[in-house]
Every structure is written in C-alpha cells, then in structure tokens.
C-alpha positions as CSV (number, residue, x, y, z in Angstrom):
1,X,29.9,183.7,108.7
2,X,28.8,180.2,108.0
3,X,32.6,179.2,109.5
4,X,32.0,181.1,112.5
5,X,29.1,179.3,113.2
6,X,30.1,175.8,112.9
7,X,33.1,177.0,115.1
8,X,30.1,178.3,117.9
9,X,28.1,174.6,117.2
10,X,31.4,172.7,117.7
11,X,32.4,174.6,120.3
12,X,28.8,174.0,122.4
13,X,29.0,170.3,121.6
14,X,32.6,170.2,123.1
15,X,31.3,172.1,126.1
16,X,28.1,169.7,126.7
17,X,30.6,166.5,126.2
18,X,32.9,168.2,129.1
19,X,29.7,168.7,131.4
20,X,29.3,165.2,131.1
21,X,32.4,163.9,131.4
22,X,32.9,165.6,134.5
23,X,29.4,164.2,136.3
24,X,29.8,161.2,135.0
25,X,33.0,160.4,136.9
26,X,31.3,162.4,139.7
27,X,28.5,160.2,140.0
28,X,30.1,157.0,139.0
29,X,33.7,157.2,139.0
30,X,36.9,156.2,139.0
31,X,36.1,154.1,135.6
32,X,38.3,152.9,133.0
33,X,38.8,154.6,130.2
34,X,36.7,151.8,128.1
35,X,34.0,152.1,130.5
36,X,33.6,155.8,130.0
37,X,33.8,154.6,126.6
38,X,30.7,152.5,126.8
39,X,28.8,155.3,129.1
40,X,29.4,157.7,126.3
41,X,27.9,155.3,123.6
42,X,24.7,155.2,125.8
43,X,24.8,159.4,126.3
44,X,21.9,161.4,125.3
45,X,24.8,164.1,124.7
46,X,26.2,162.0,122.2
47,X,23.7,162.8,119.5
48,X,26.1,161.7,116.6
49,X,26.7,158.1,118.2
50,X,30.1,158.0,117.7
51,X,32.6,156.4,119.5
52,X,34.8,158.5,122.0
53,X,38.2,158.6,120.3
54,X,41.3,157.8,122.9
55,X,42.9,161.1,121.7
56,X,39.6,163.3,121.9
57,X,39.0,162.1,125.6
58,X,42.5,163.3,126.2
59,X,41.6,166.8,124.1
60,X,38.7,166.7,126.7
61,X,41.0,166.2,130.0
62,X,43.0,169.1,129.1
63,X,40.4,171.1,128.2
64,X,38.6,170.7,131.5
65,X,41.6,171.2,133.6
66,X,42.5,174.8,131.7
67,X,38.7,176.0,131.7
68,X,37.5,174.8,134.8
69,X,41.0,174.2,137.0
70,X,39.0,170.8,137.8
71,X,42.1,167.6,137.1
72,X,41.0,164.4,135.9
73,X,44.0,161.7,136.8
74,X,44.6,158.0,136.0
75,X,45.9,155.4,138.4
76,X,48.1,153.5,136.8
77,X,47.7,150.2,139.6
78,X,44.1,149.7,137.7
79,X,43.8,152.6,134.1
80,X,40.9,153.8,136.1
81,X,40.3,157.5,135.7
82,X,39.1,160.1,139.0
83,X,38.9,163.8,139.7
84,X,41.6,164.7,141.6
85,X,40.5,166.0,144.9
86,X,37.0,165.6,144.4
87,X,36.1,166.5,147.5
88,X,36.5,170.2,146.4
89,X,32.8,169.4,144.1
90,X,30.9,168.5,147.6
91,X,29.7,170.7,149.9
92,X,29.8,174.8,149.0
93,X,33.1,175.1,147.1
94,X,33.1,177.5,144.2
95,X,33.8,174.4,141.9
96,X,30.9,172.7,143.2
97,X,29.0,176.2,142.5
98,X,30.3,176.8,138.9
99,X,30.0,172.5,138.3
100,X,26.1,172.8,139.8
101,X,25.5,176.0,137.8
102,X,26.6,174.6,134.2
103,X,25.4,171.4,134.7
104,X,21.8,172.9,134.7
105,X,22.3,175.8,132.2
106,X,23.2,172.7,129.9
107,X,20.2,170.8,130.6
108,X,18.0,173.8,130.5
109,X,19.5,174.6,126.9
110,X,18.6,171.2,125.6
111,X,15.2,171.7,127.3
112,X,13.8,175.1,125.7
113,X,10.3,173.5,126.3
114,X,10.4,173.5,129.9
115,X,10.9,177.4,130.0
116,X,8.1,178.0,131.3
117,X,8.1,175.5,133.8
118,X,11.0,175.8,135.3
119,X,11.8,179.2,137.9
120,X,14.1,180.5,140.3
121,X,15.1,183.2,142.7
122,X,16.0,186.4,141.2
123,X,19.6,187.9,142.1
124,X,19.3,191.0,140.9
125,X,23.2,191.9,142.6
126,X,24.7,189.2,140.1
127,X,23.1,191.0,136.9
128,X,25.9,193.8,136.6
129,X,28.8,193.8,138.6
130,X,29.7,189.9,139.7
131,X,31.8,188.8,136.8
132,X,33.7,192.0,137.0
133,X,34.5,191.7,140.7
134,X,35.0,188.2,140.0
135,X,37.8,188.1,137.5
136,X,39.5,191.2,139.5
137,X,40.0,188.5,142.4
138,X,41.4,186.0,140.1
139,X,43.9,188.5,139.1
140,X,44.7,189.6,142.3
141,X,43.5,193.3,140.7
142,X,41.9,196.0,142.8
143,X,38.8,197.7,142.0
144,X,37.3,201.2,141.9
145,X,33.9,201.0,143.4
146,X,31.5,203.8,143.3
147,X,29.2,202.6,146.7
148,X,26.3,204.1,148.3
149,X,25.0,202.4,151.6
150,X,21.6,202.5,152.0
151,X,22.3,205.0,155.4
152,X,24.5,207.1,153.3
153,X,23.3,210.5,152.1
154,X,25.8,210.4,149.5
155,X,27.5,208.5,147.8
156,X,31.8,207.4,147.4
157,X,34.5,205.8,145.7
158,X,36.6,203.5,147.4
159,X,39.8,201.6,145.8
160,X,39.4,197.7,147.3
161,X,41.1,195.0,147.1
162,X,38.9,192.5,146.4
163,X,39.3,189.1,148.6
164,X,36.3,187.2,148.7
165,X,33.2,186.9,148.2
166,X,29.5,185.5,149.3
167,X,25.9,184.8,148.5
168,X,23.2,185.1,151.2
169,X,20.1,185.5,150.8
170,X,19.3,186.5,147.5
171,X,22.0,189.4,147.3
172,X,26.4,189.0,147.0
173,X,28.8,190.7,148.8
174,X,32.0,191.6,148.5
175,X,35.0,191.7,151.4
176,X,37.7,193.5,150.6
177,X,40.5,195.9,151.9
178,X,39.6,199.5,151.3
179,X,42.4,201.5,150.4
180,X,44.3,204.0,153.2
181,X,42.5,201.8,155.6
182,X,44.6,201.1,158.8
183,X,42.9,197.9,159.5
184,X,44.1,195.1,157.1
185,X,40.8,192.6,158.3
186,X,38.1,193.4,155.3
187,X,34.8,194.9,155.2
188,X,31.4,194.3,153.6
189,X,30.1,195.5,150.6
190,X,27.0,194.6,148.9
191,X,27.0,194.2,145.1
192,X,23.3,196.0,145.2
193,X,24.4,199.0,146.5
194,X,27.2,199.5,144.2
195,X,27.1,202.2,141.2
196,X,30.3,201.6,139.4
197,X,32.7,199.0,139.3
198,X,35.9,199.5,137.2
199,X,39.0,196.7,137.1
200,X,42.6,199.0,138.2
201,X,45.9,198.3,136.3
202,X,47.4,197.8,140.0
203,X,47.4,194.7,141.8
204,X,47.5,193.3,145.6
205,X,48.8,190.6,147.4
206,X,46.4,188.9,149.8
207,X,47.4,188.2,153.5
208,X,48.9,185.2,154.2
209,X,47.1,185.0,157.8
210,X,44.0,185.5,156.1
211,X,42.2,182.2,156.0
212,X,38.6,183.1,154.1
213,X,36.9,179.3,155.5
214,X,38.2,180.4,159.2
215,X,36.9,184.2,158.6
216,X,33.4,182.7,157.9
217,X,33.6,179.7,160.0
218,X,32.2,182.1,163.3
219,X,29.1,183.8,160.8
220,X,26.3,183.1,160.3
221,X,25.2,186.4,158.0
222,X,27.2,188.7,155.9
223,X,28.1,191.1,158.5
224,X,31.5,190.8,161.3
225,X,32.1,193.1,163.9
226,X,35.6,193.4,166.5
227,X,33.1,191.7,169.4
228,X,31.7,189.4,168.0
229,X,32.4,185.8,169.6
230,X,31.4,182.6,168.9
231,X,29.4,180.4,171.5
232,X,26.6,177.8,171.7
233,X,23.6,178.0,170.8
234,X,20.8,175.4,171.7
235,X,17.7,175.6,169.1
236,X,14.3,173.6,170.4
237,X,12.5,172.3,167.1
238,X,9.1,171.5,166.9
239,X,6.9,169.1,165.4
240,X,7.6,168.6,161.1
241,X,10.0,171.7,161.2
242,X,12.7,169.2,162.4
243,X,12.8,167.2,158.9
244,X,13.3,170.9,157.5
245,X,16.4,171.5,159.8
246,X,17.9,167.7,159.1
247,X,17.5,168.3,156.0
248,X,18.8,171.9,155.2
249,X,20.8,173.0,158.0
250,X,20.9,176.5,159.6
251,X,24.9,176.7,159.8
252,X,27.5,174.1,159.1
253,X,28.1,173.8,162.5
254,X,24.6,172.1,163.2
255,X,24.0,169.0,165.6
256,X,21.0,167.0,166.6
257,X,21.8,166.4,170.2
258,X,18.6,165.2,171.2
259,X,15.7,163.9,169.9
260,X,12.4,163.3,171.6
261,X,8.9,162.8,170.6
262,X,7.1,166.0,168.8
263,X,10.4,167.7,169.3
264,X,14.7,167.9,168.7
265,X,17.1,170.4,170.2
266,X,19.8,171.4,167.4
267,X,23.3,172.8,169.1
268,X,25.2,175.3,167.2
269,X,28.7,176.9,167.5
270,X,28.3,180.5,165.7
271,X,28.3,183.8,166.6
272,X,24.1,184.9,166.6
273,X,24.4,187.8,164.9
274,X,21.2,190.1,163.5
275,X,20.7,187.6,160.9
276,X,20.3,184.9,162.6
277,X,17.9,186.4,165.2
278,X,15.7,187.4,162.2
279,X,15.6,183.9,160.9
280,X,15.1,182.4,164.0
281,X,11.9,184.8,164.3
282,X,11.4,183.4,160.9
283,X,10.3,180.0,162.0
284,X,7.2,181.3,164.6
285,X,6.5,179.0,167.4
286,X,8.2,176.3,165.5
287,X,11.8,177.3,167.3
288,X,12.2,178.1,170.4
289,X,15.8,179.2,171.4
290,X,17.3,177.5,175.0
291,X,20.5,179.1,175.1
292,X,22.4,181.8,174.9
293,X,20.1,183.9,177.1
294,X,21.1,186.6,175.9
295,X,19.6,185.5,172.6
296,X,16.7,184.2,173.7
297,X,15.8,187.8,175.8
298,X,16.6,189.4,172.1
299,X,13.8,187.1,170.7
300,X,11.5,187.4,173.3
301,X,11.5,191.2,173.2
302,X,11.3,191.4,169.7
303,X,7.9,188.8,170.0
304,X,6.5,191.7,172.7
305,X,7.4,194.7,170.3
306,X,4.9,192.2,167.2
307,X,2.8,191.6,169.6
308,X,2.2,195.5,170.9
309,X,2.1,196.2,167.2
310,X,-0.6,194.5,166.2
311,X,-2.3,194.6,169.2
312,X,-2.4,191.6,170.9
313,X,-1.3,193.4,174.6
C-alpha cells in the first residue's frame, strides 16, 4: 500500500513538472535546454529544488509526446527547444482545450484554499457520457446510444459512428453517422438527452471528404440543415457593448468594418441560424442587425411578439 502510494505521489509530481514544461515553452519558448534549466531552479513546481537532470528532461519529452500527442523538438542551428506546431495550442484546438483544462486543474490542486473562491459553469452533459464518446472517436469505434429528444414520445437506440464533437452553450454534442442511414453527412446529438452510451467491438472509417473545421466553418450553433447557406451579416453595436464584441467575438468570422463615435458595425460571414437570432435578441437595443433582411424581419417580429406579451401594444 505504502508502494502504491509513493508510485501515485511520484506519478502527480511527474505530471505537474510536464504541465510546466509545456507552458513554459509556451509562454517563453524556444529556450535552451540550460535555460529551461535555470527556469526550473526558479519553479514553484520544483518543491525539492533540484536540478533538472539532462536525462529526466528527455524522460519528460517523451512522456508528453505519448500522453498528450503534443512534440517538443530541438533545432540543432542553436540547442533551442520548441513545440512543434504550436500553433495547434492557440485558438480552439482540442490541445489548447485539454492544455487550458490541466493547466488549471493543476493550479486548483495546489490551491485547496481557494475552493471556495473560485466557480464555474456547470456542464452537466460532460458528467456521464463525454469520456466514453470521446475515446470511441479516438478508436475509430461506434457507439450504441440509447437517445430521447426532448420532442420524442419515446425513446431509441441508434448505432453511430461517432465523428466529432462540440461544446456550446453549456451542453456537448455529438455528430455522428447513424447506422442504415442513407445520408453519409452527420447529425446532432446532444450528450443531455442521452440514456445509455455503450463502446461496440466494431469500428468505422471516417470520410475522407469530410473536413470537421469546413463543416462548422458556415455555423454558428449546434444545428445544420440541407438549406442552410452562408451570407453576410452586418451587426450595428452600440455604445460599451462594442469592447464586449472586440473582445470576445460572436463567430470566428467577425470584422470591425466601421467604427464611429457611440457606435461599430461588425460584418459576419455565417449562416444565421436559430441560435444566433436568439443571441442577437440577447443583447436588447445594444445590437441592431442591418443586413440580411431577412434576419432583421425575424428579429423585429420576434421584438412585436415580447412586446404584445407583456403588454406594451
């Protein structure tokens, strides 16, 4: 017992000391190896204050390239070591995700004080079934789902093939290929409405047309129908709201095209789907929408319908 757990404390340190290696050359790199070295002498995660042996910093390198597929490389013109396409921990990549998410569950464990002053959003949809759903993708492996919609009056078990998935909002989804489906394209399912999720022994092969980054590229929620098109969309932002925009865009397609006094138009390139009606209504008389028309009749009628509803015509 007493083995096991020096294995476990070993084995928590060696994770931390990964964390940091990888933000440190995140934040700071490419550095030589003696100048991670010297960083690590100066490391609140080196609570021992010894030196990082050459041969444990290679242990390390390994290590983080088989648990997190994340390559740390040396260029030989000047020793200086760099994550190898490090562009893949910017922006919304699932490494950037997973690299984000451990970071803090590491700080967070060496800050049990700060329990209680530290909170997030609940996902409840990531409690049961996400790690199942997520290794079955990473083994290519279909699932057996037991699913109930909230407009279905009973529910049913699908076999999927599991191709990607997506956080919005609080809840995940999952796009798949249902099986003895004639269409190849995937569909939606939400994590929260399923009942059962079990791994199959049988696996898939995923379309080589199917691009998941163009498949989104046109959304801006979780759902896609046959019609939907993408086309611009001209957003007029008011007053403080357009730090709020500048700072966290709508879509990644965003654009500050002009900007006036008290006021900026934003231009998109999406398809405005339900979601992004709802969020538009979100913002009051902070956003006004210019164009499409289309959308803009869609938010003006819904404004009559809140209006008739609490009585203000």
């Amino acid at each position: 017992m007493l083995f096991l757990s020096l294995q476990l404390v070993m084995a928590k340190n060696y994770f931390k000391s990964y964390i940091w290696l990888l933000e440190t050359l995140q934040s700071r790199g490419p550095l030589t190896l003696q100048e991670i070295k010297d960083l690590w002498t100066r490391s609140s995660v080196n609570e021992d204050g010894k030196e990082l042996a050459t041969r444990t910093f290679s242990n390390h390198v390994a290590a983080i390239a088989d648990i997190f597929g994340i390559d740390i490389v040396c260029d030989r013109r000047n020793n200086k070591y760099s994550i190898e396409n490090s562009e893949d921990l910017d922006g919304q990549g699932i490494r950037a995700w997973m690299l984000d998410a451990l970071s803090l569950n590491s700080l967070l464990n060496e800050s049990a004080g700060m329990k209680d002053r530290i909170f997030f959003e609940n996902v409840p949809s990531s409690h049961q079934f996400l790690t199942t759903i997520i290794q079955a993708i990473r083994d290519n492996r279909k699932l057996k789902v037991r699913y109930q919609g909230y407009k279905m009056k009973e529910e049913m078990t699908y076999e999927l093939e599991p191709y990607f998935i997506r956080e919005f909002k609080r809840r995940w989804y999952l796009y798949g290929h249902k099986e003895y489906d004639g269409d190849t394209k995937p569909h939606m399912y939400a994590l929260d409405r399923m009942l059962d999720v079990d791994v199959m022994q049988d696996s898939f092969k995923m379309p080589e047309d199917l691009d998941a980054k163009a498949w989104f590229r046109s959304l801006y929620g979780v759902r896609k129908y046959r019609d939907m098109k993408r086309e611009k969309v001209l957003l007029k932002v008011y007053g403080k709201q357009v730090q709020y925009f500048r700072s966290l865009p709508l879509h990644s397609s965003q654009e500050e095209i002009e900007t006036k006094r008290g006021y900026s138009i934003f231009s998109y390139y999406l398809a405005p789907d339900y979601d992004f009606k709802q969020d538009i209504l979100s913002f009051g008389d902070s956003v006004e929408v210019l164009e499409p028309m289309k959308l803009r009749d869609a938010v003006k009628e819904q404004i009559v319908k809140l209006s008739e509803l609490y009585g203000c015509i």
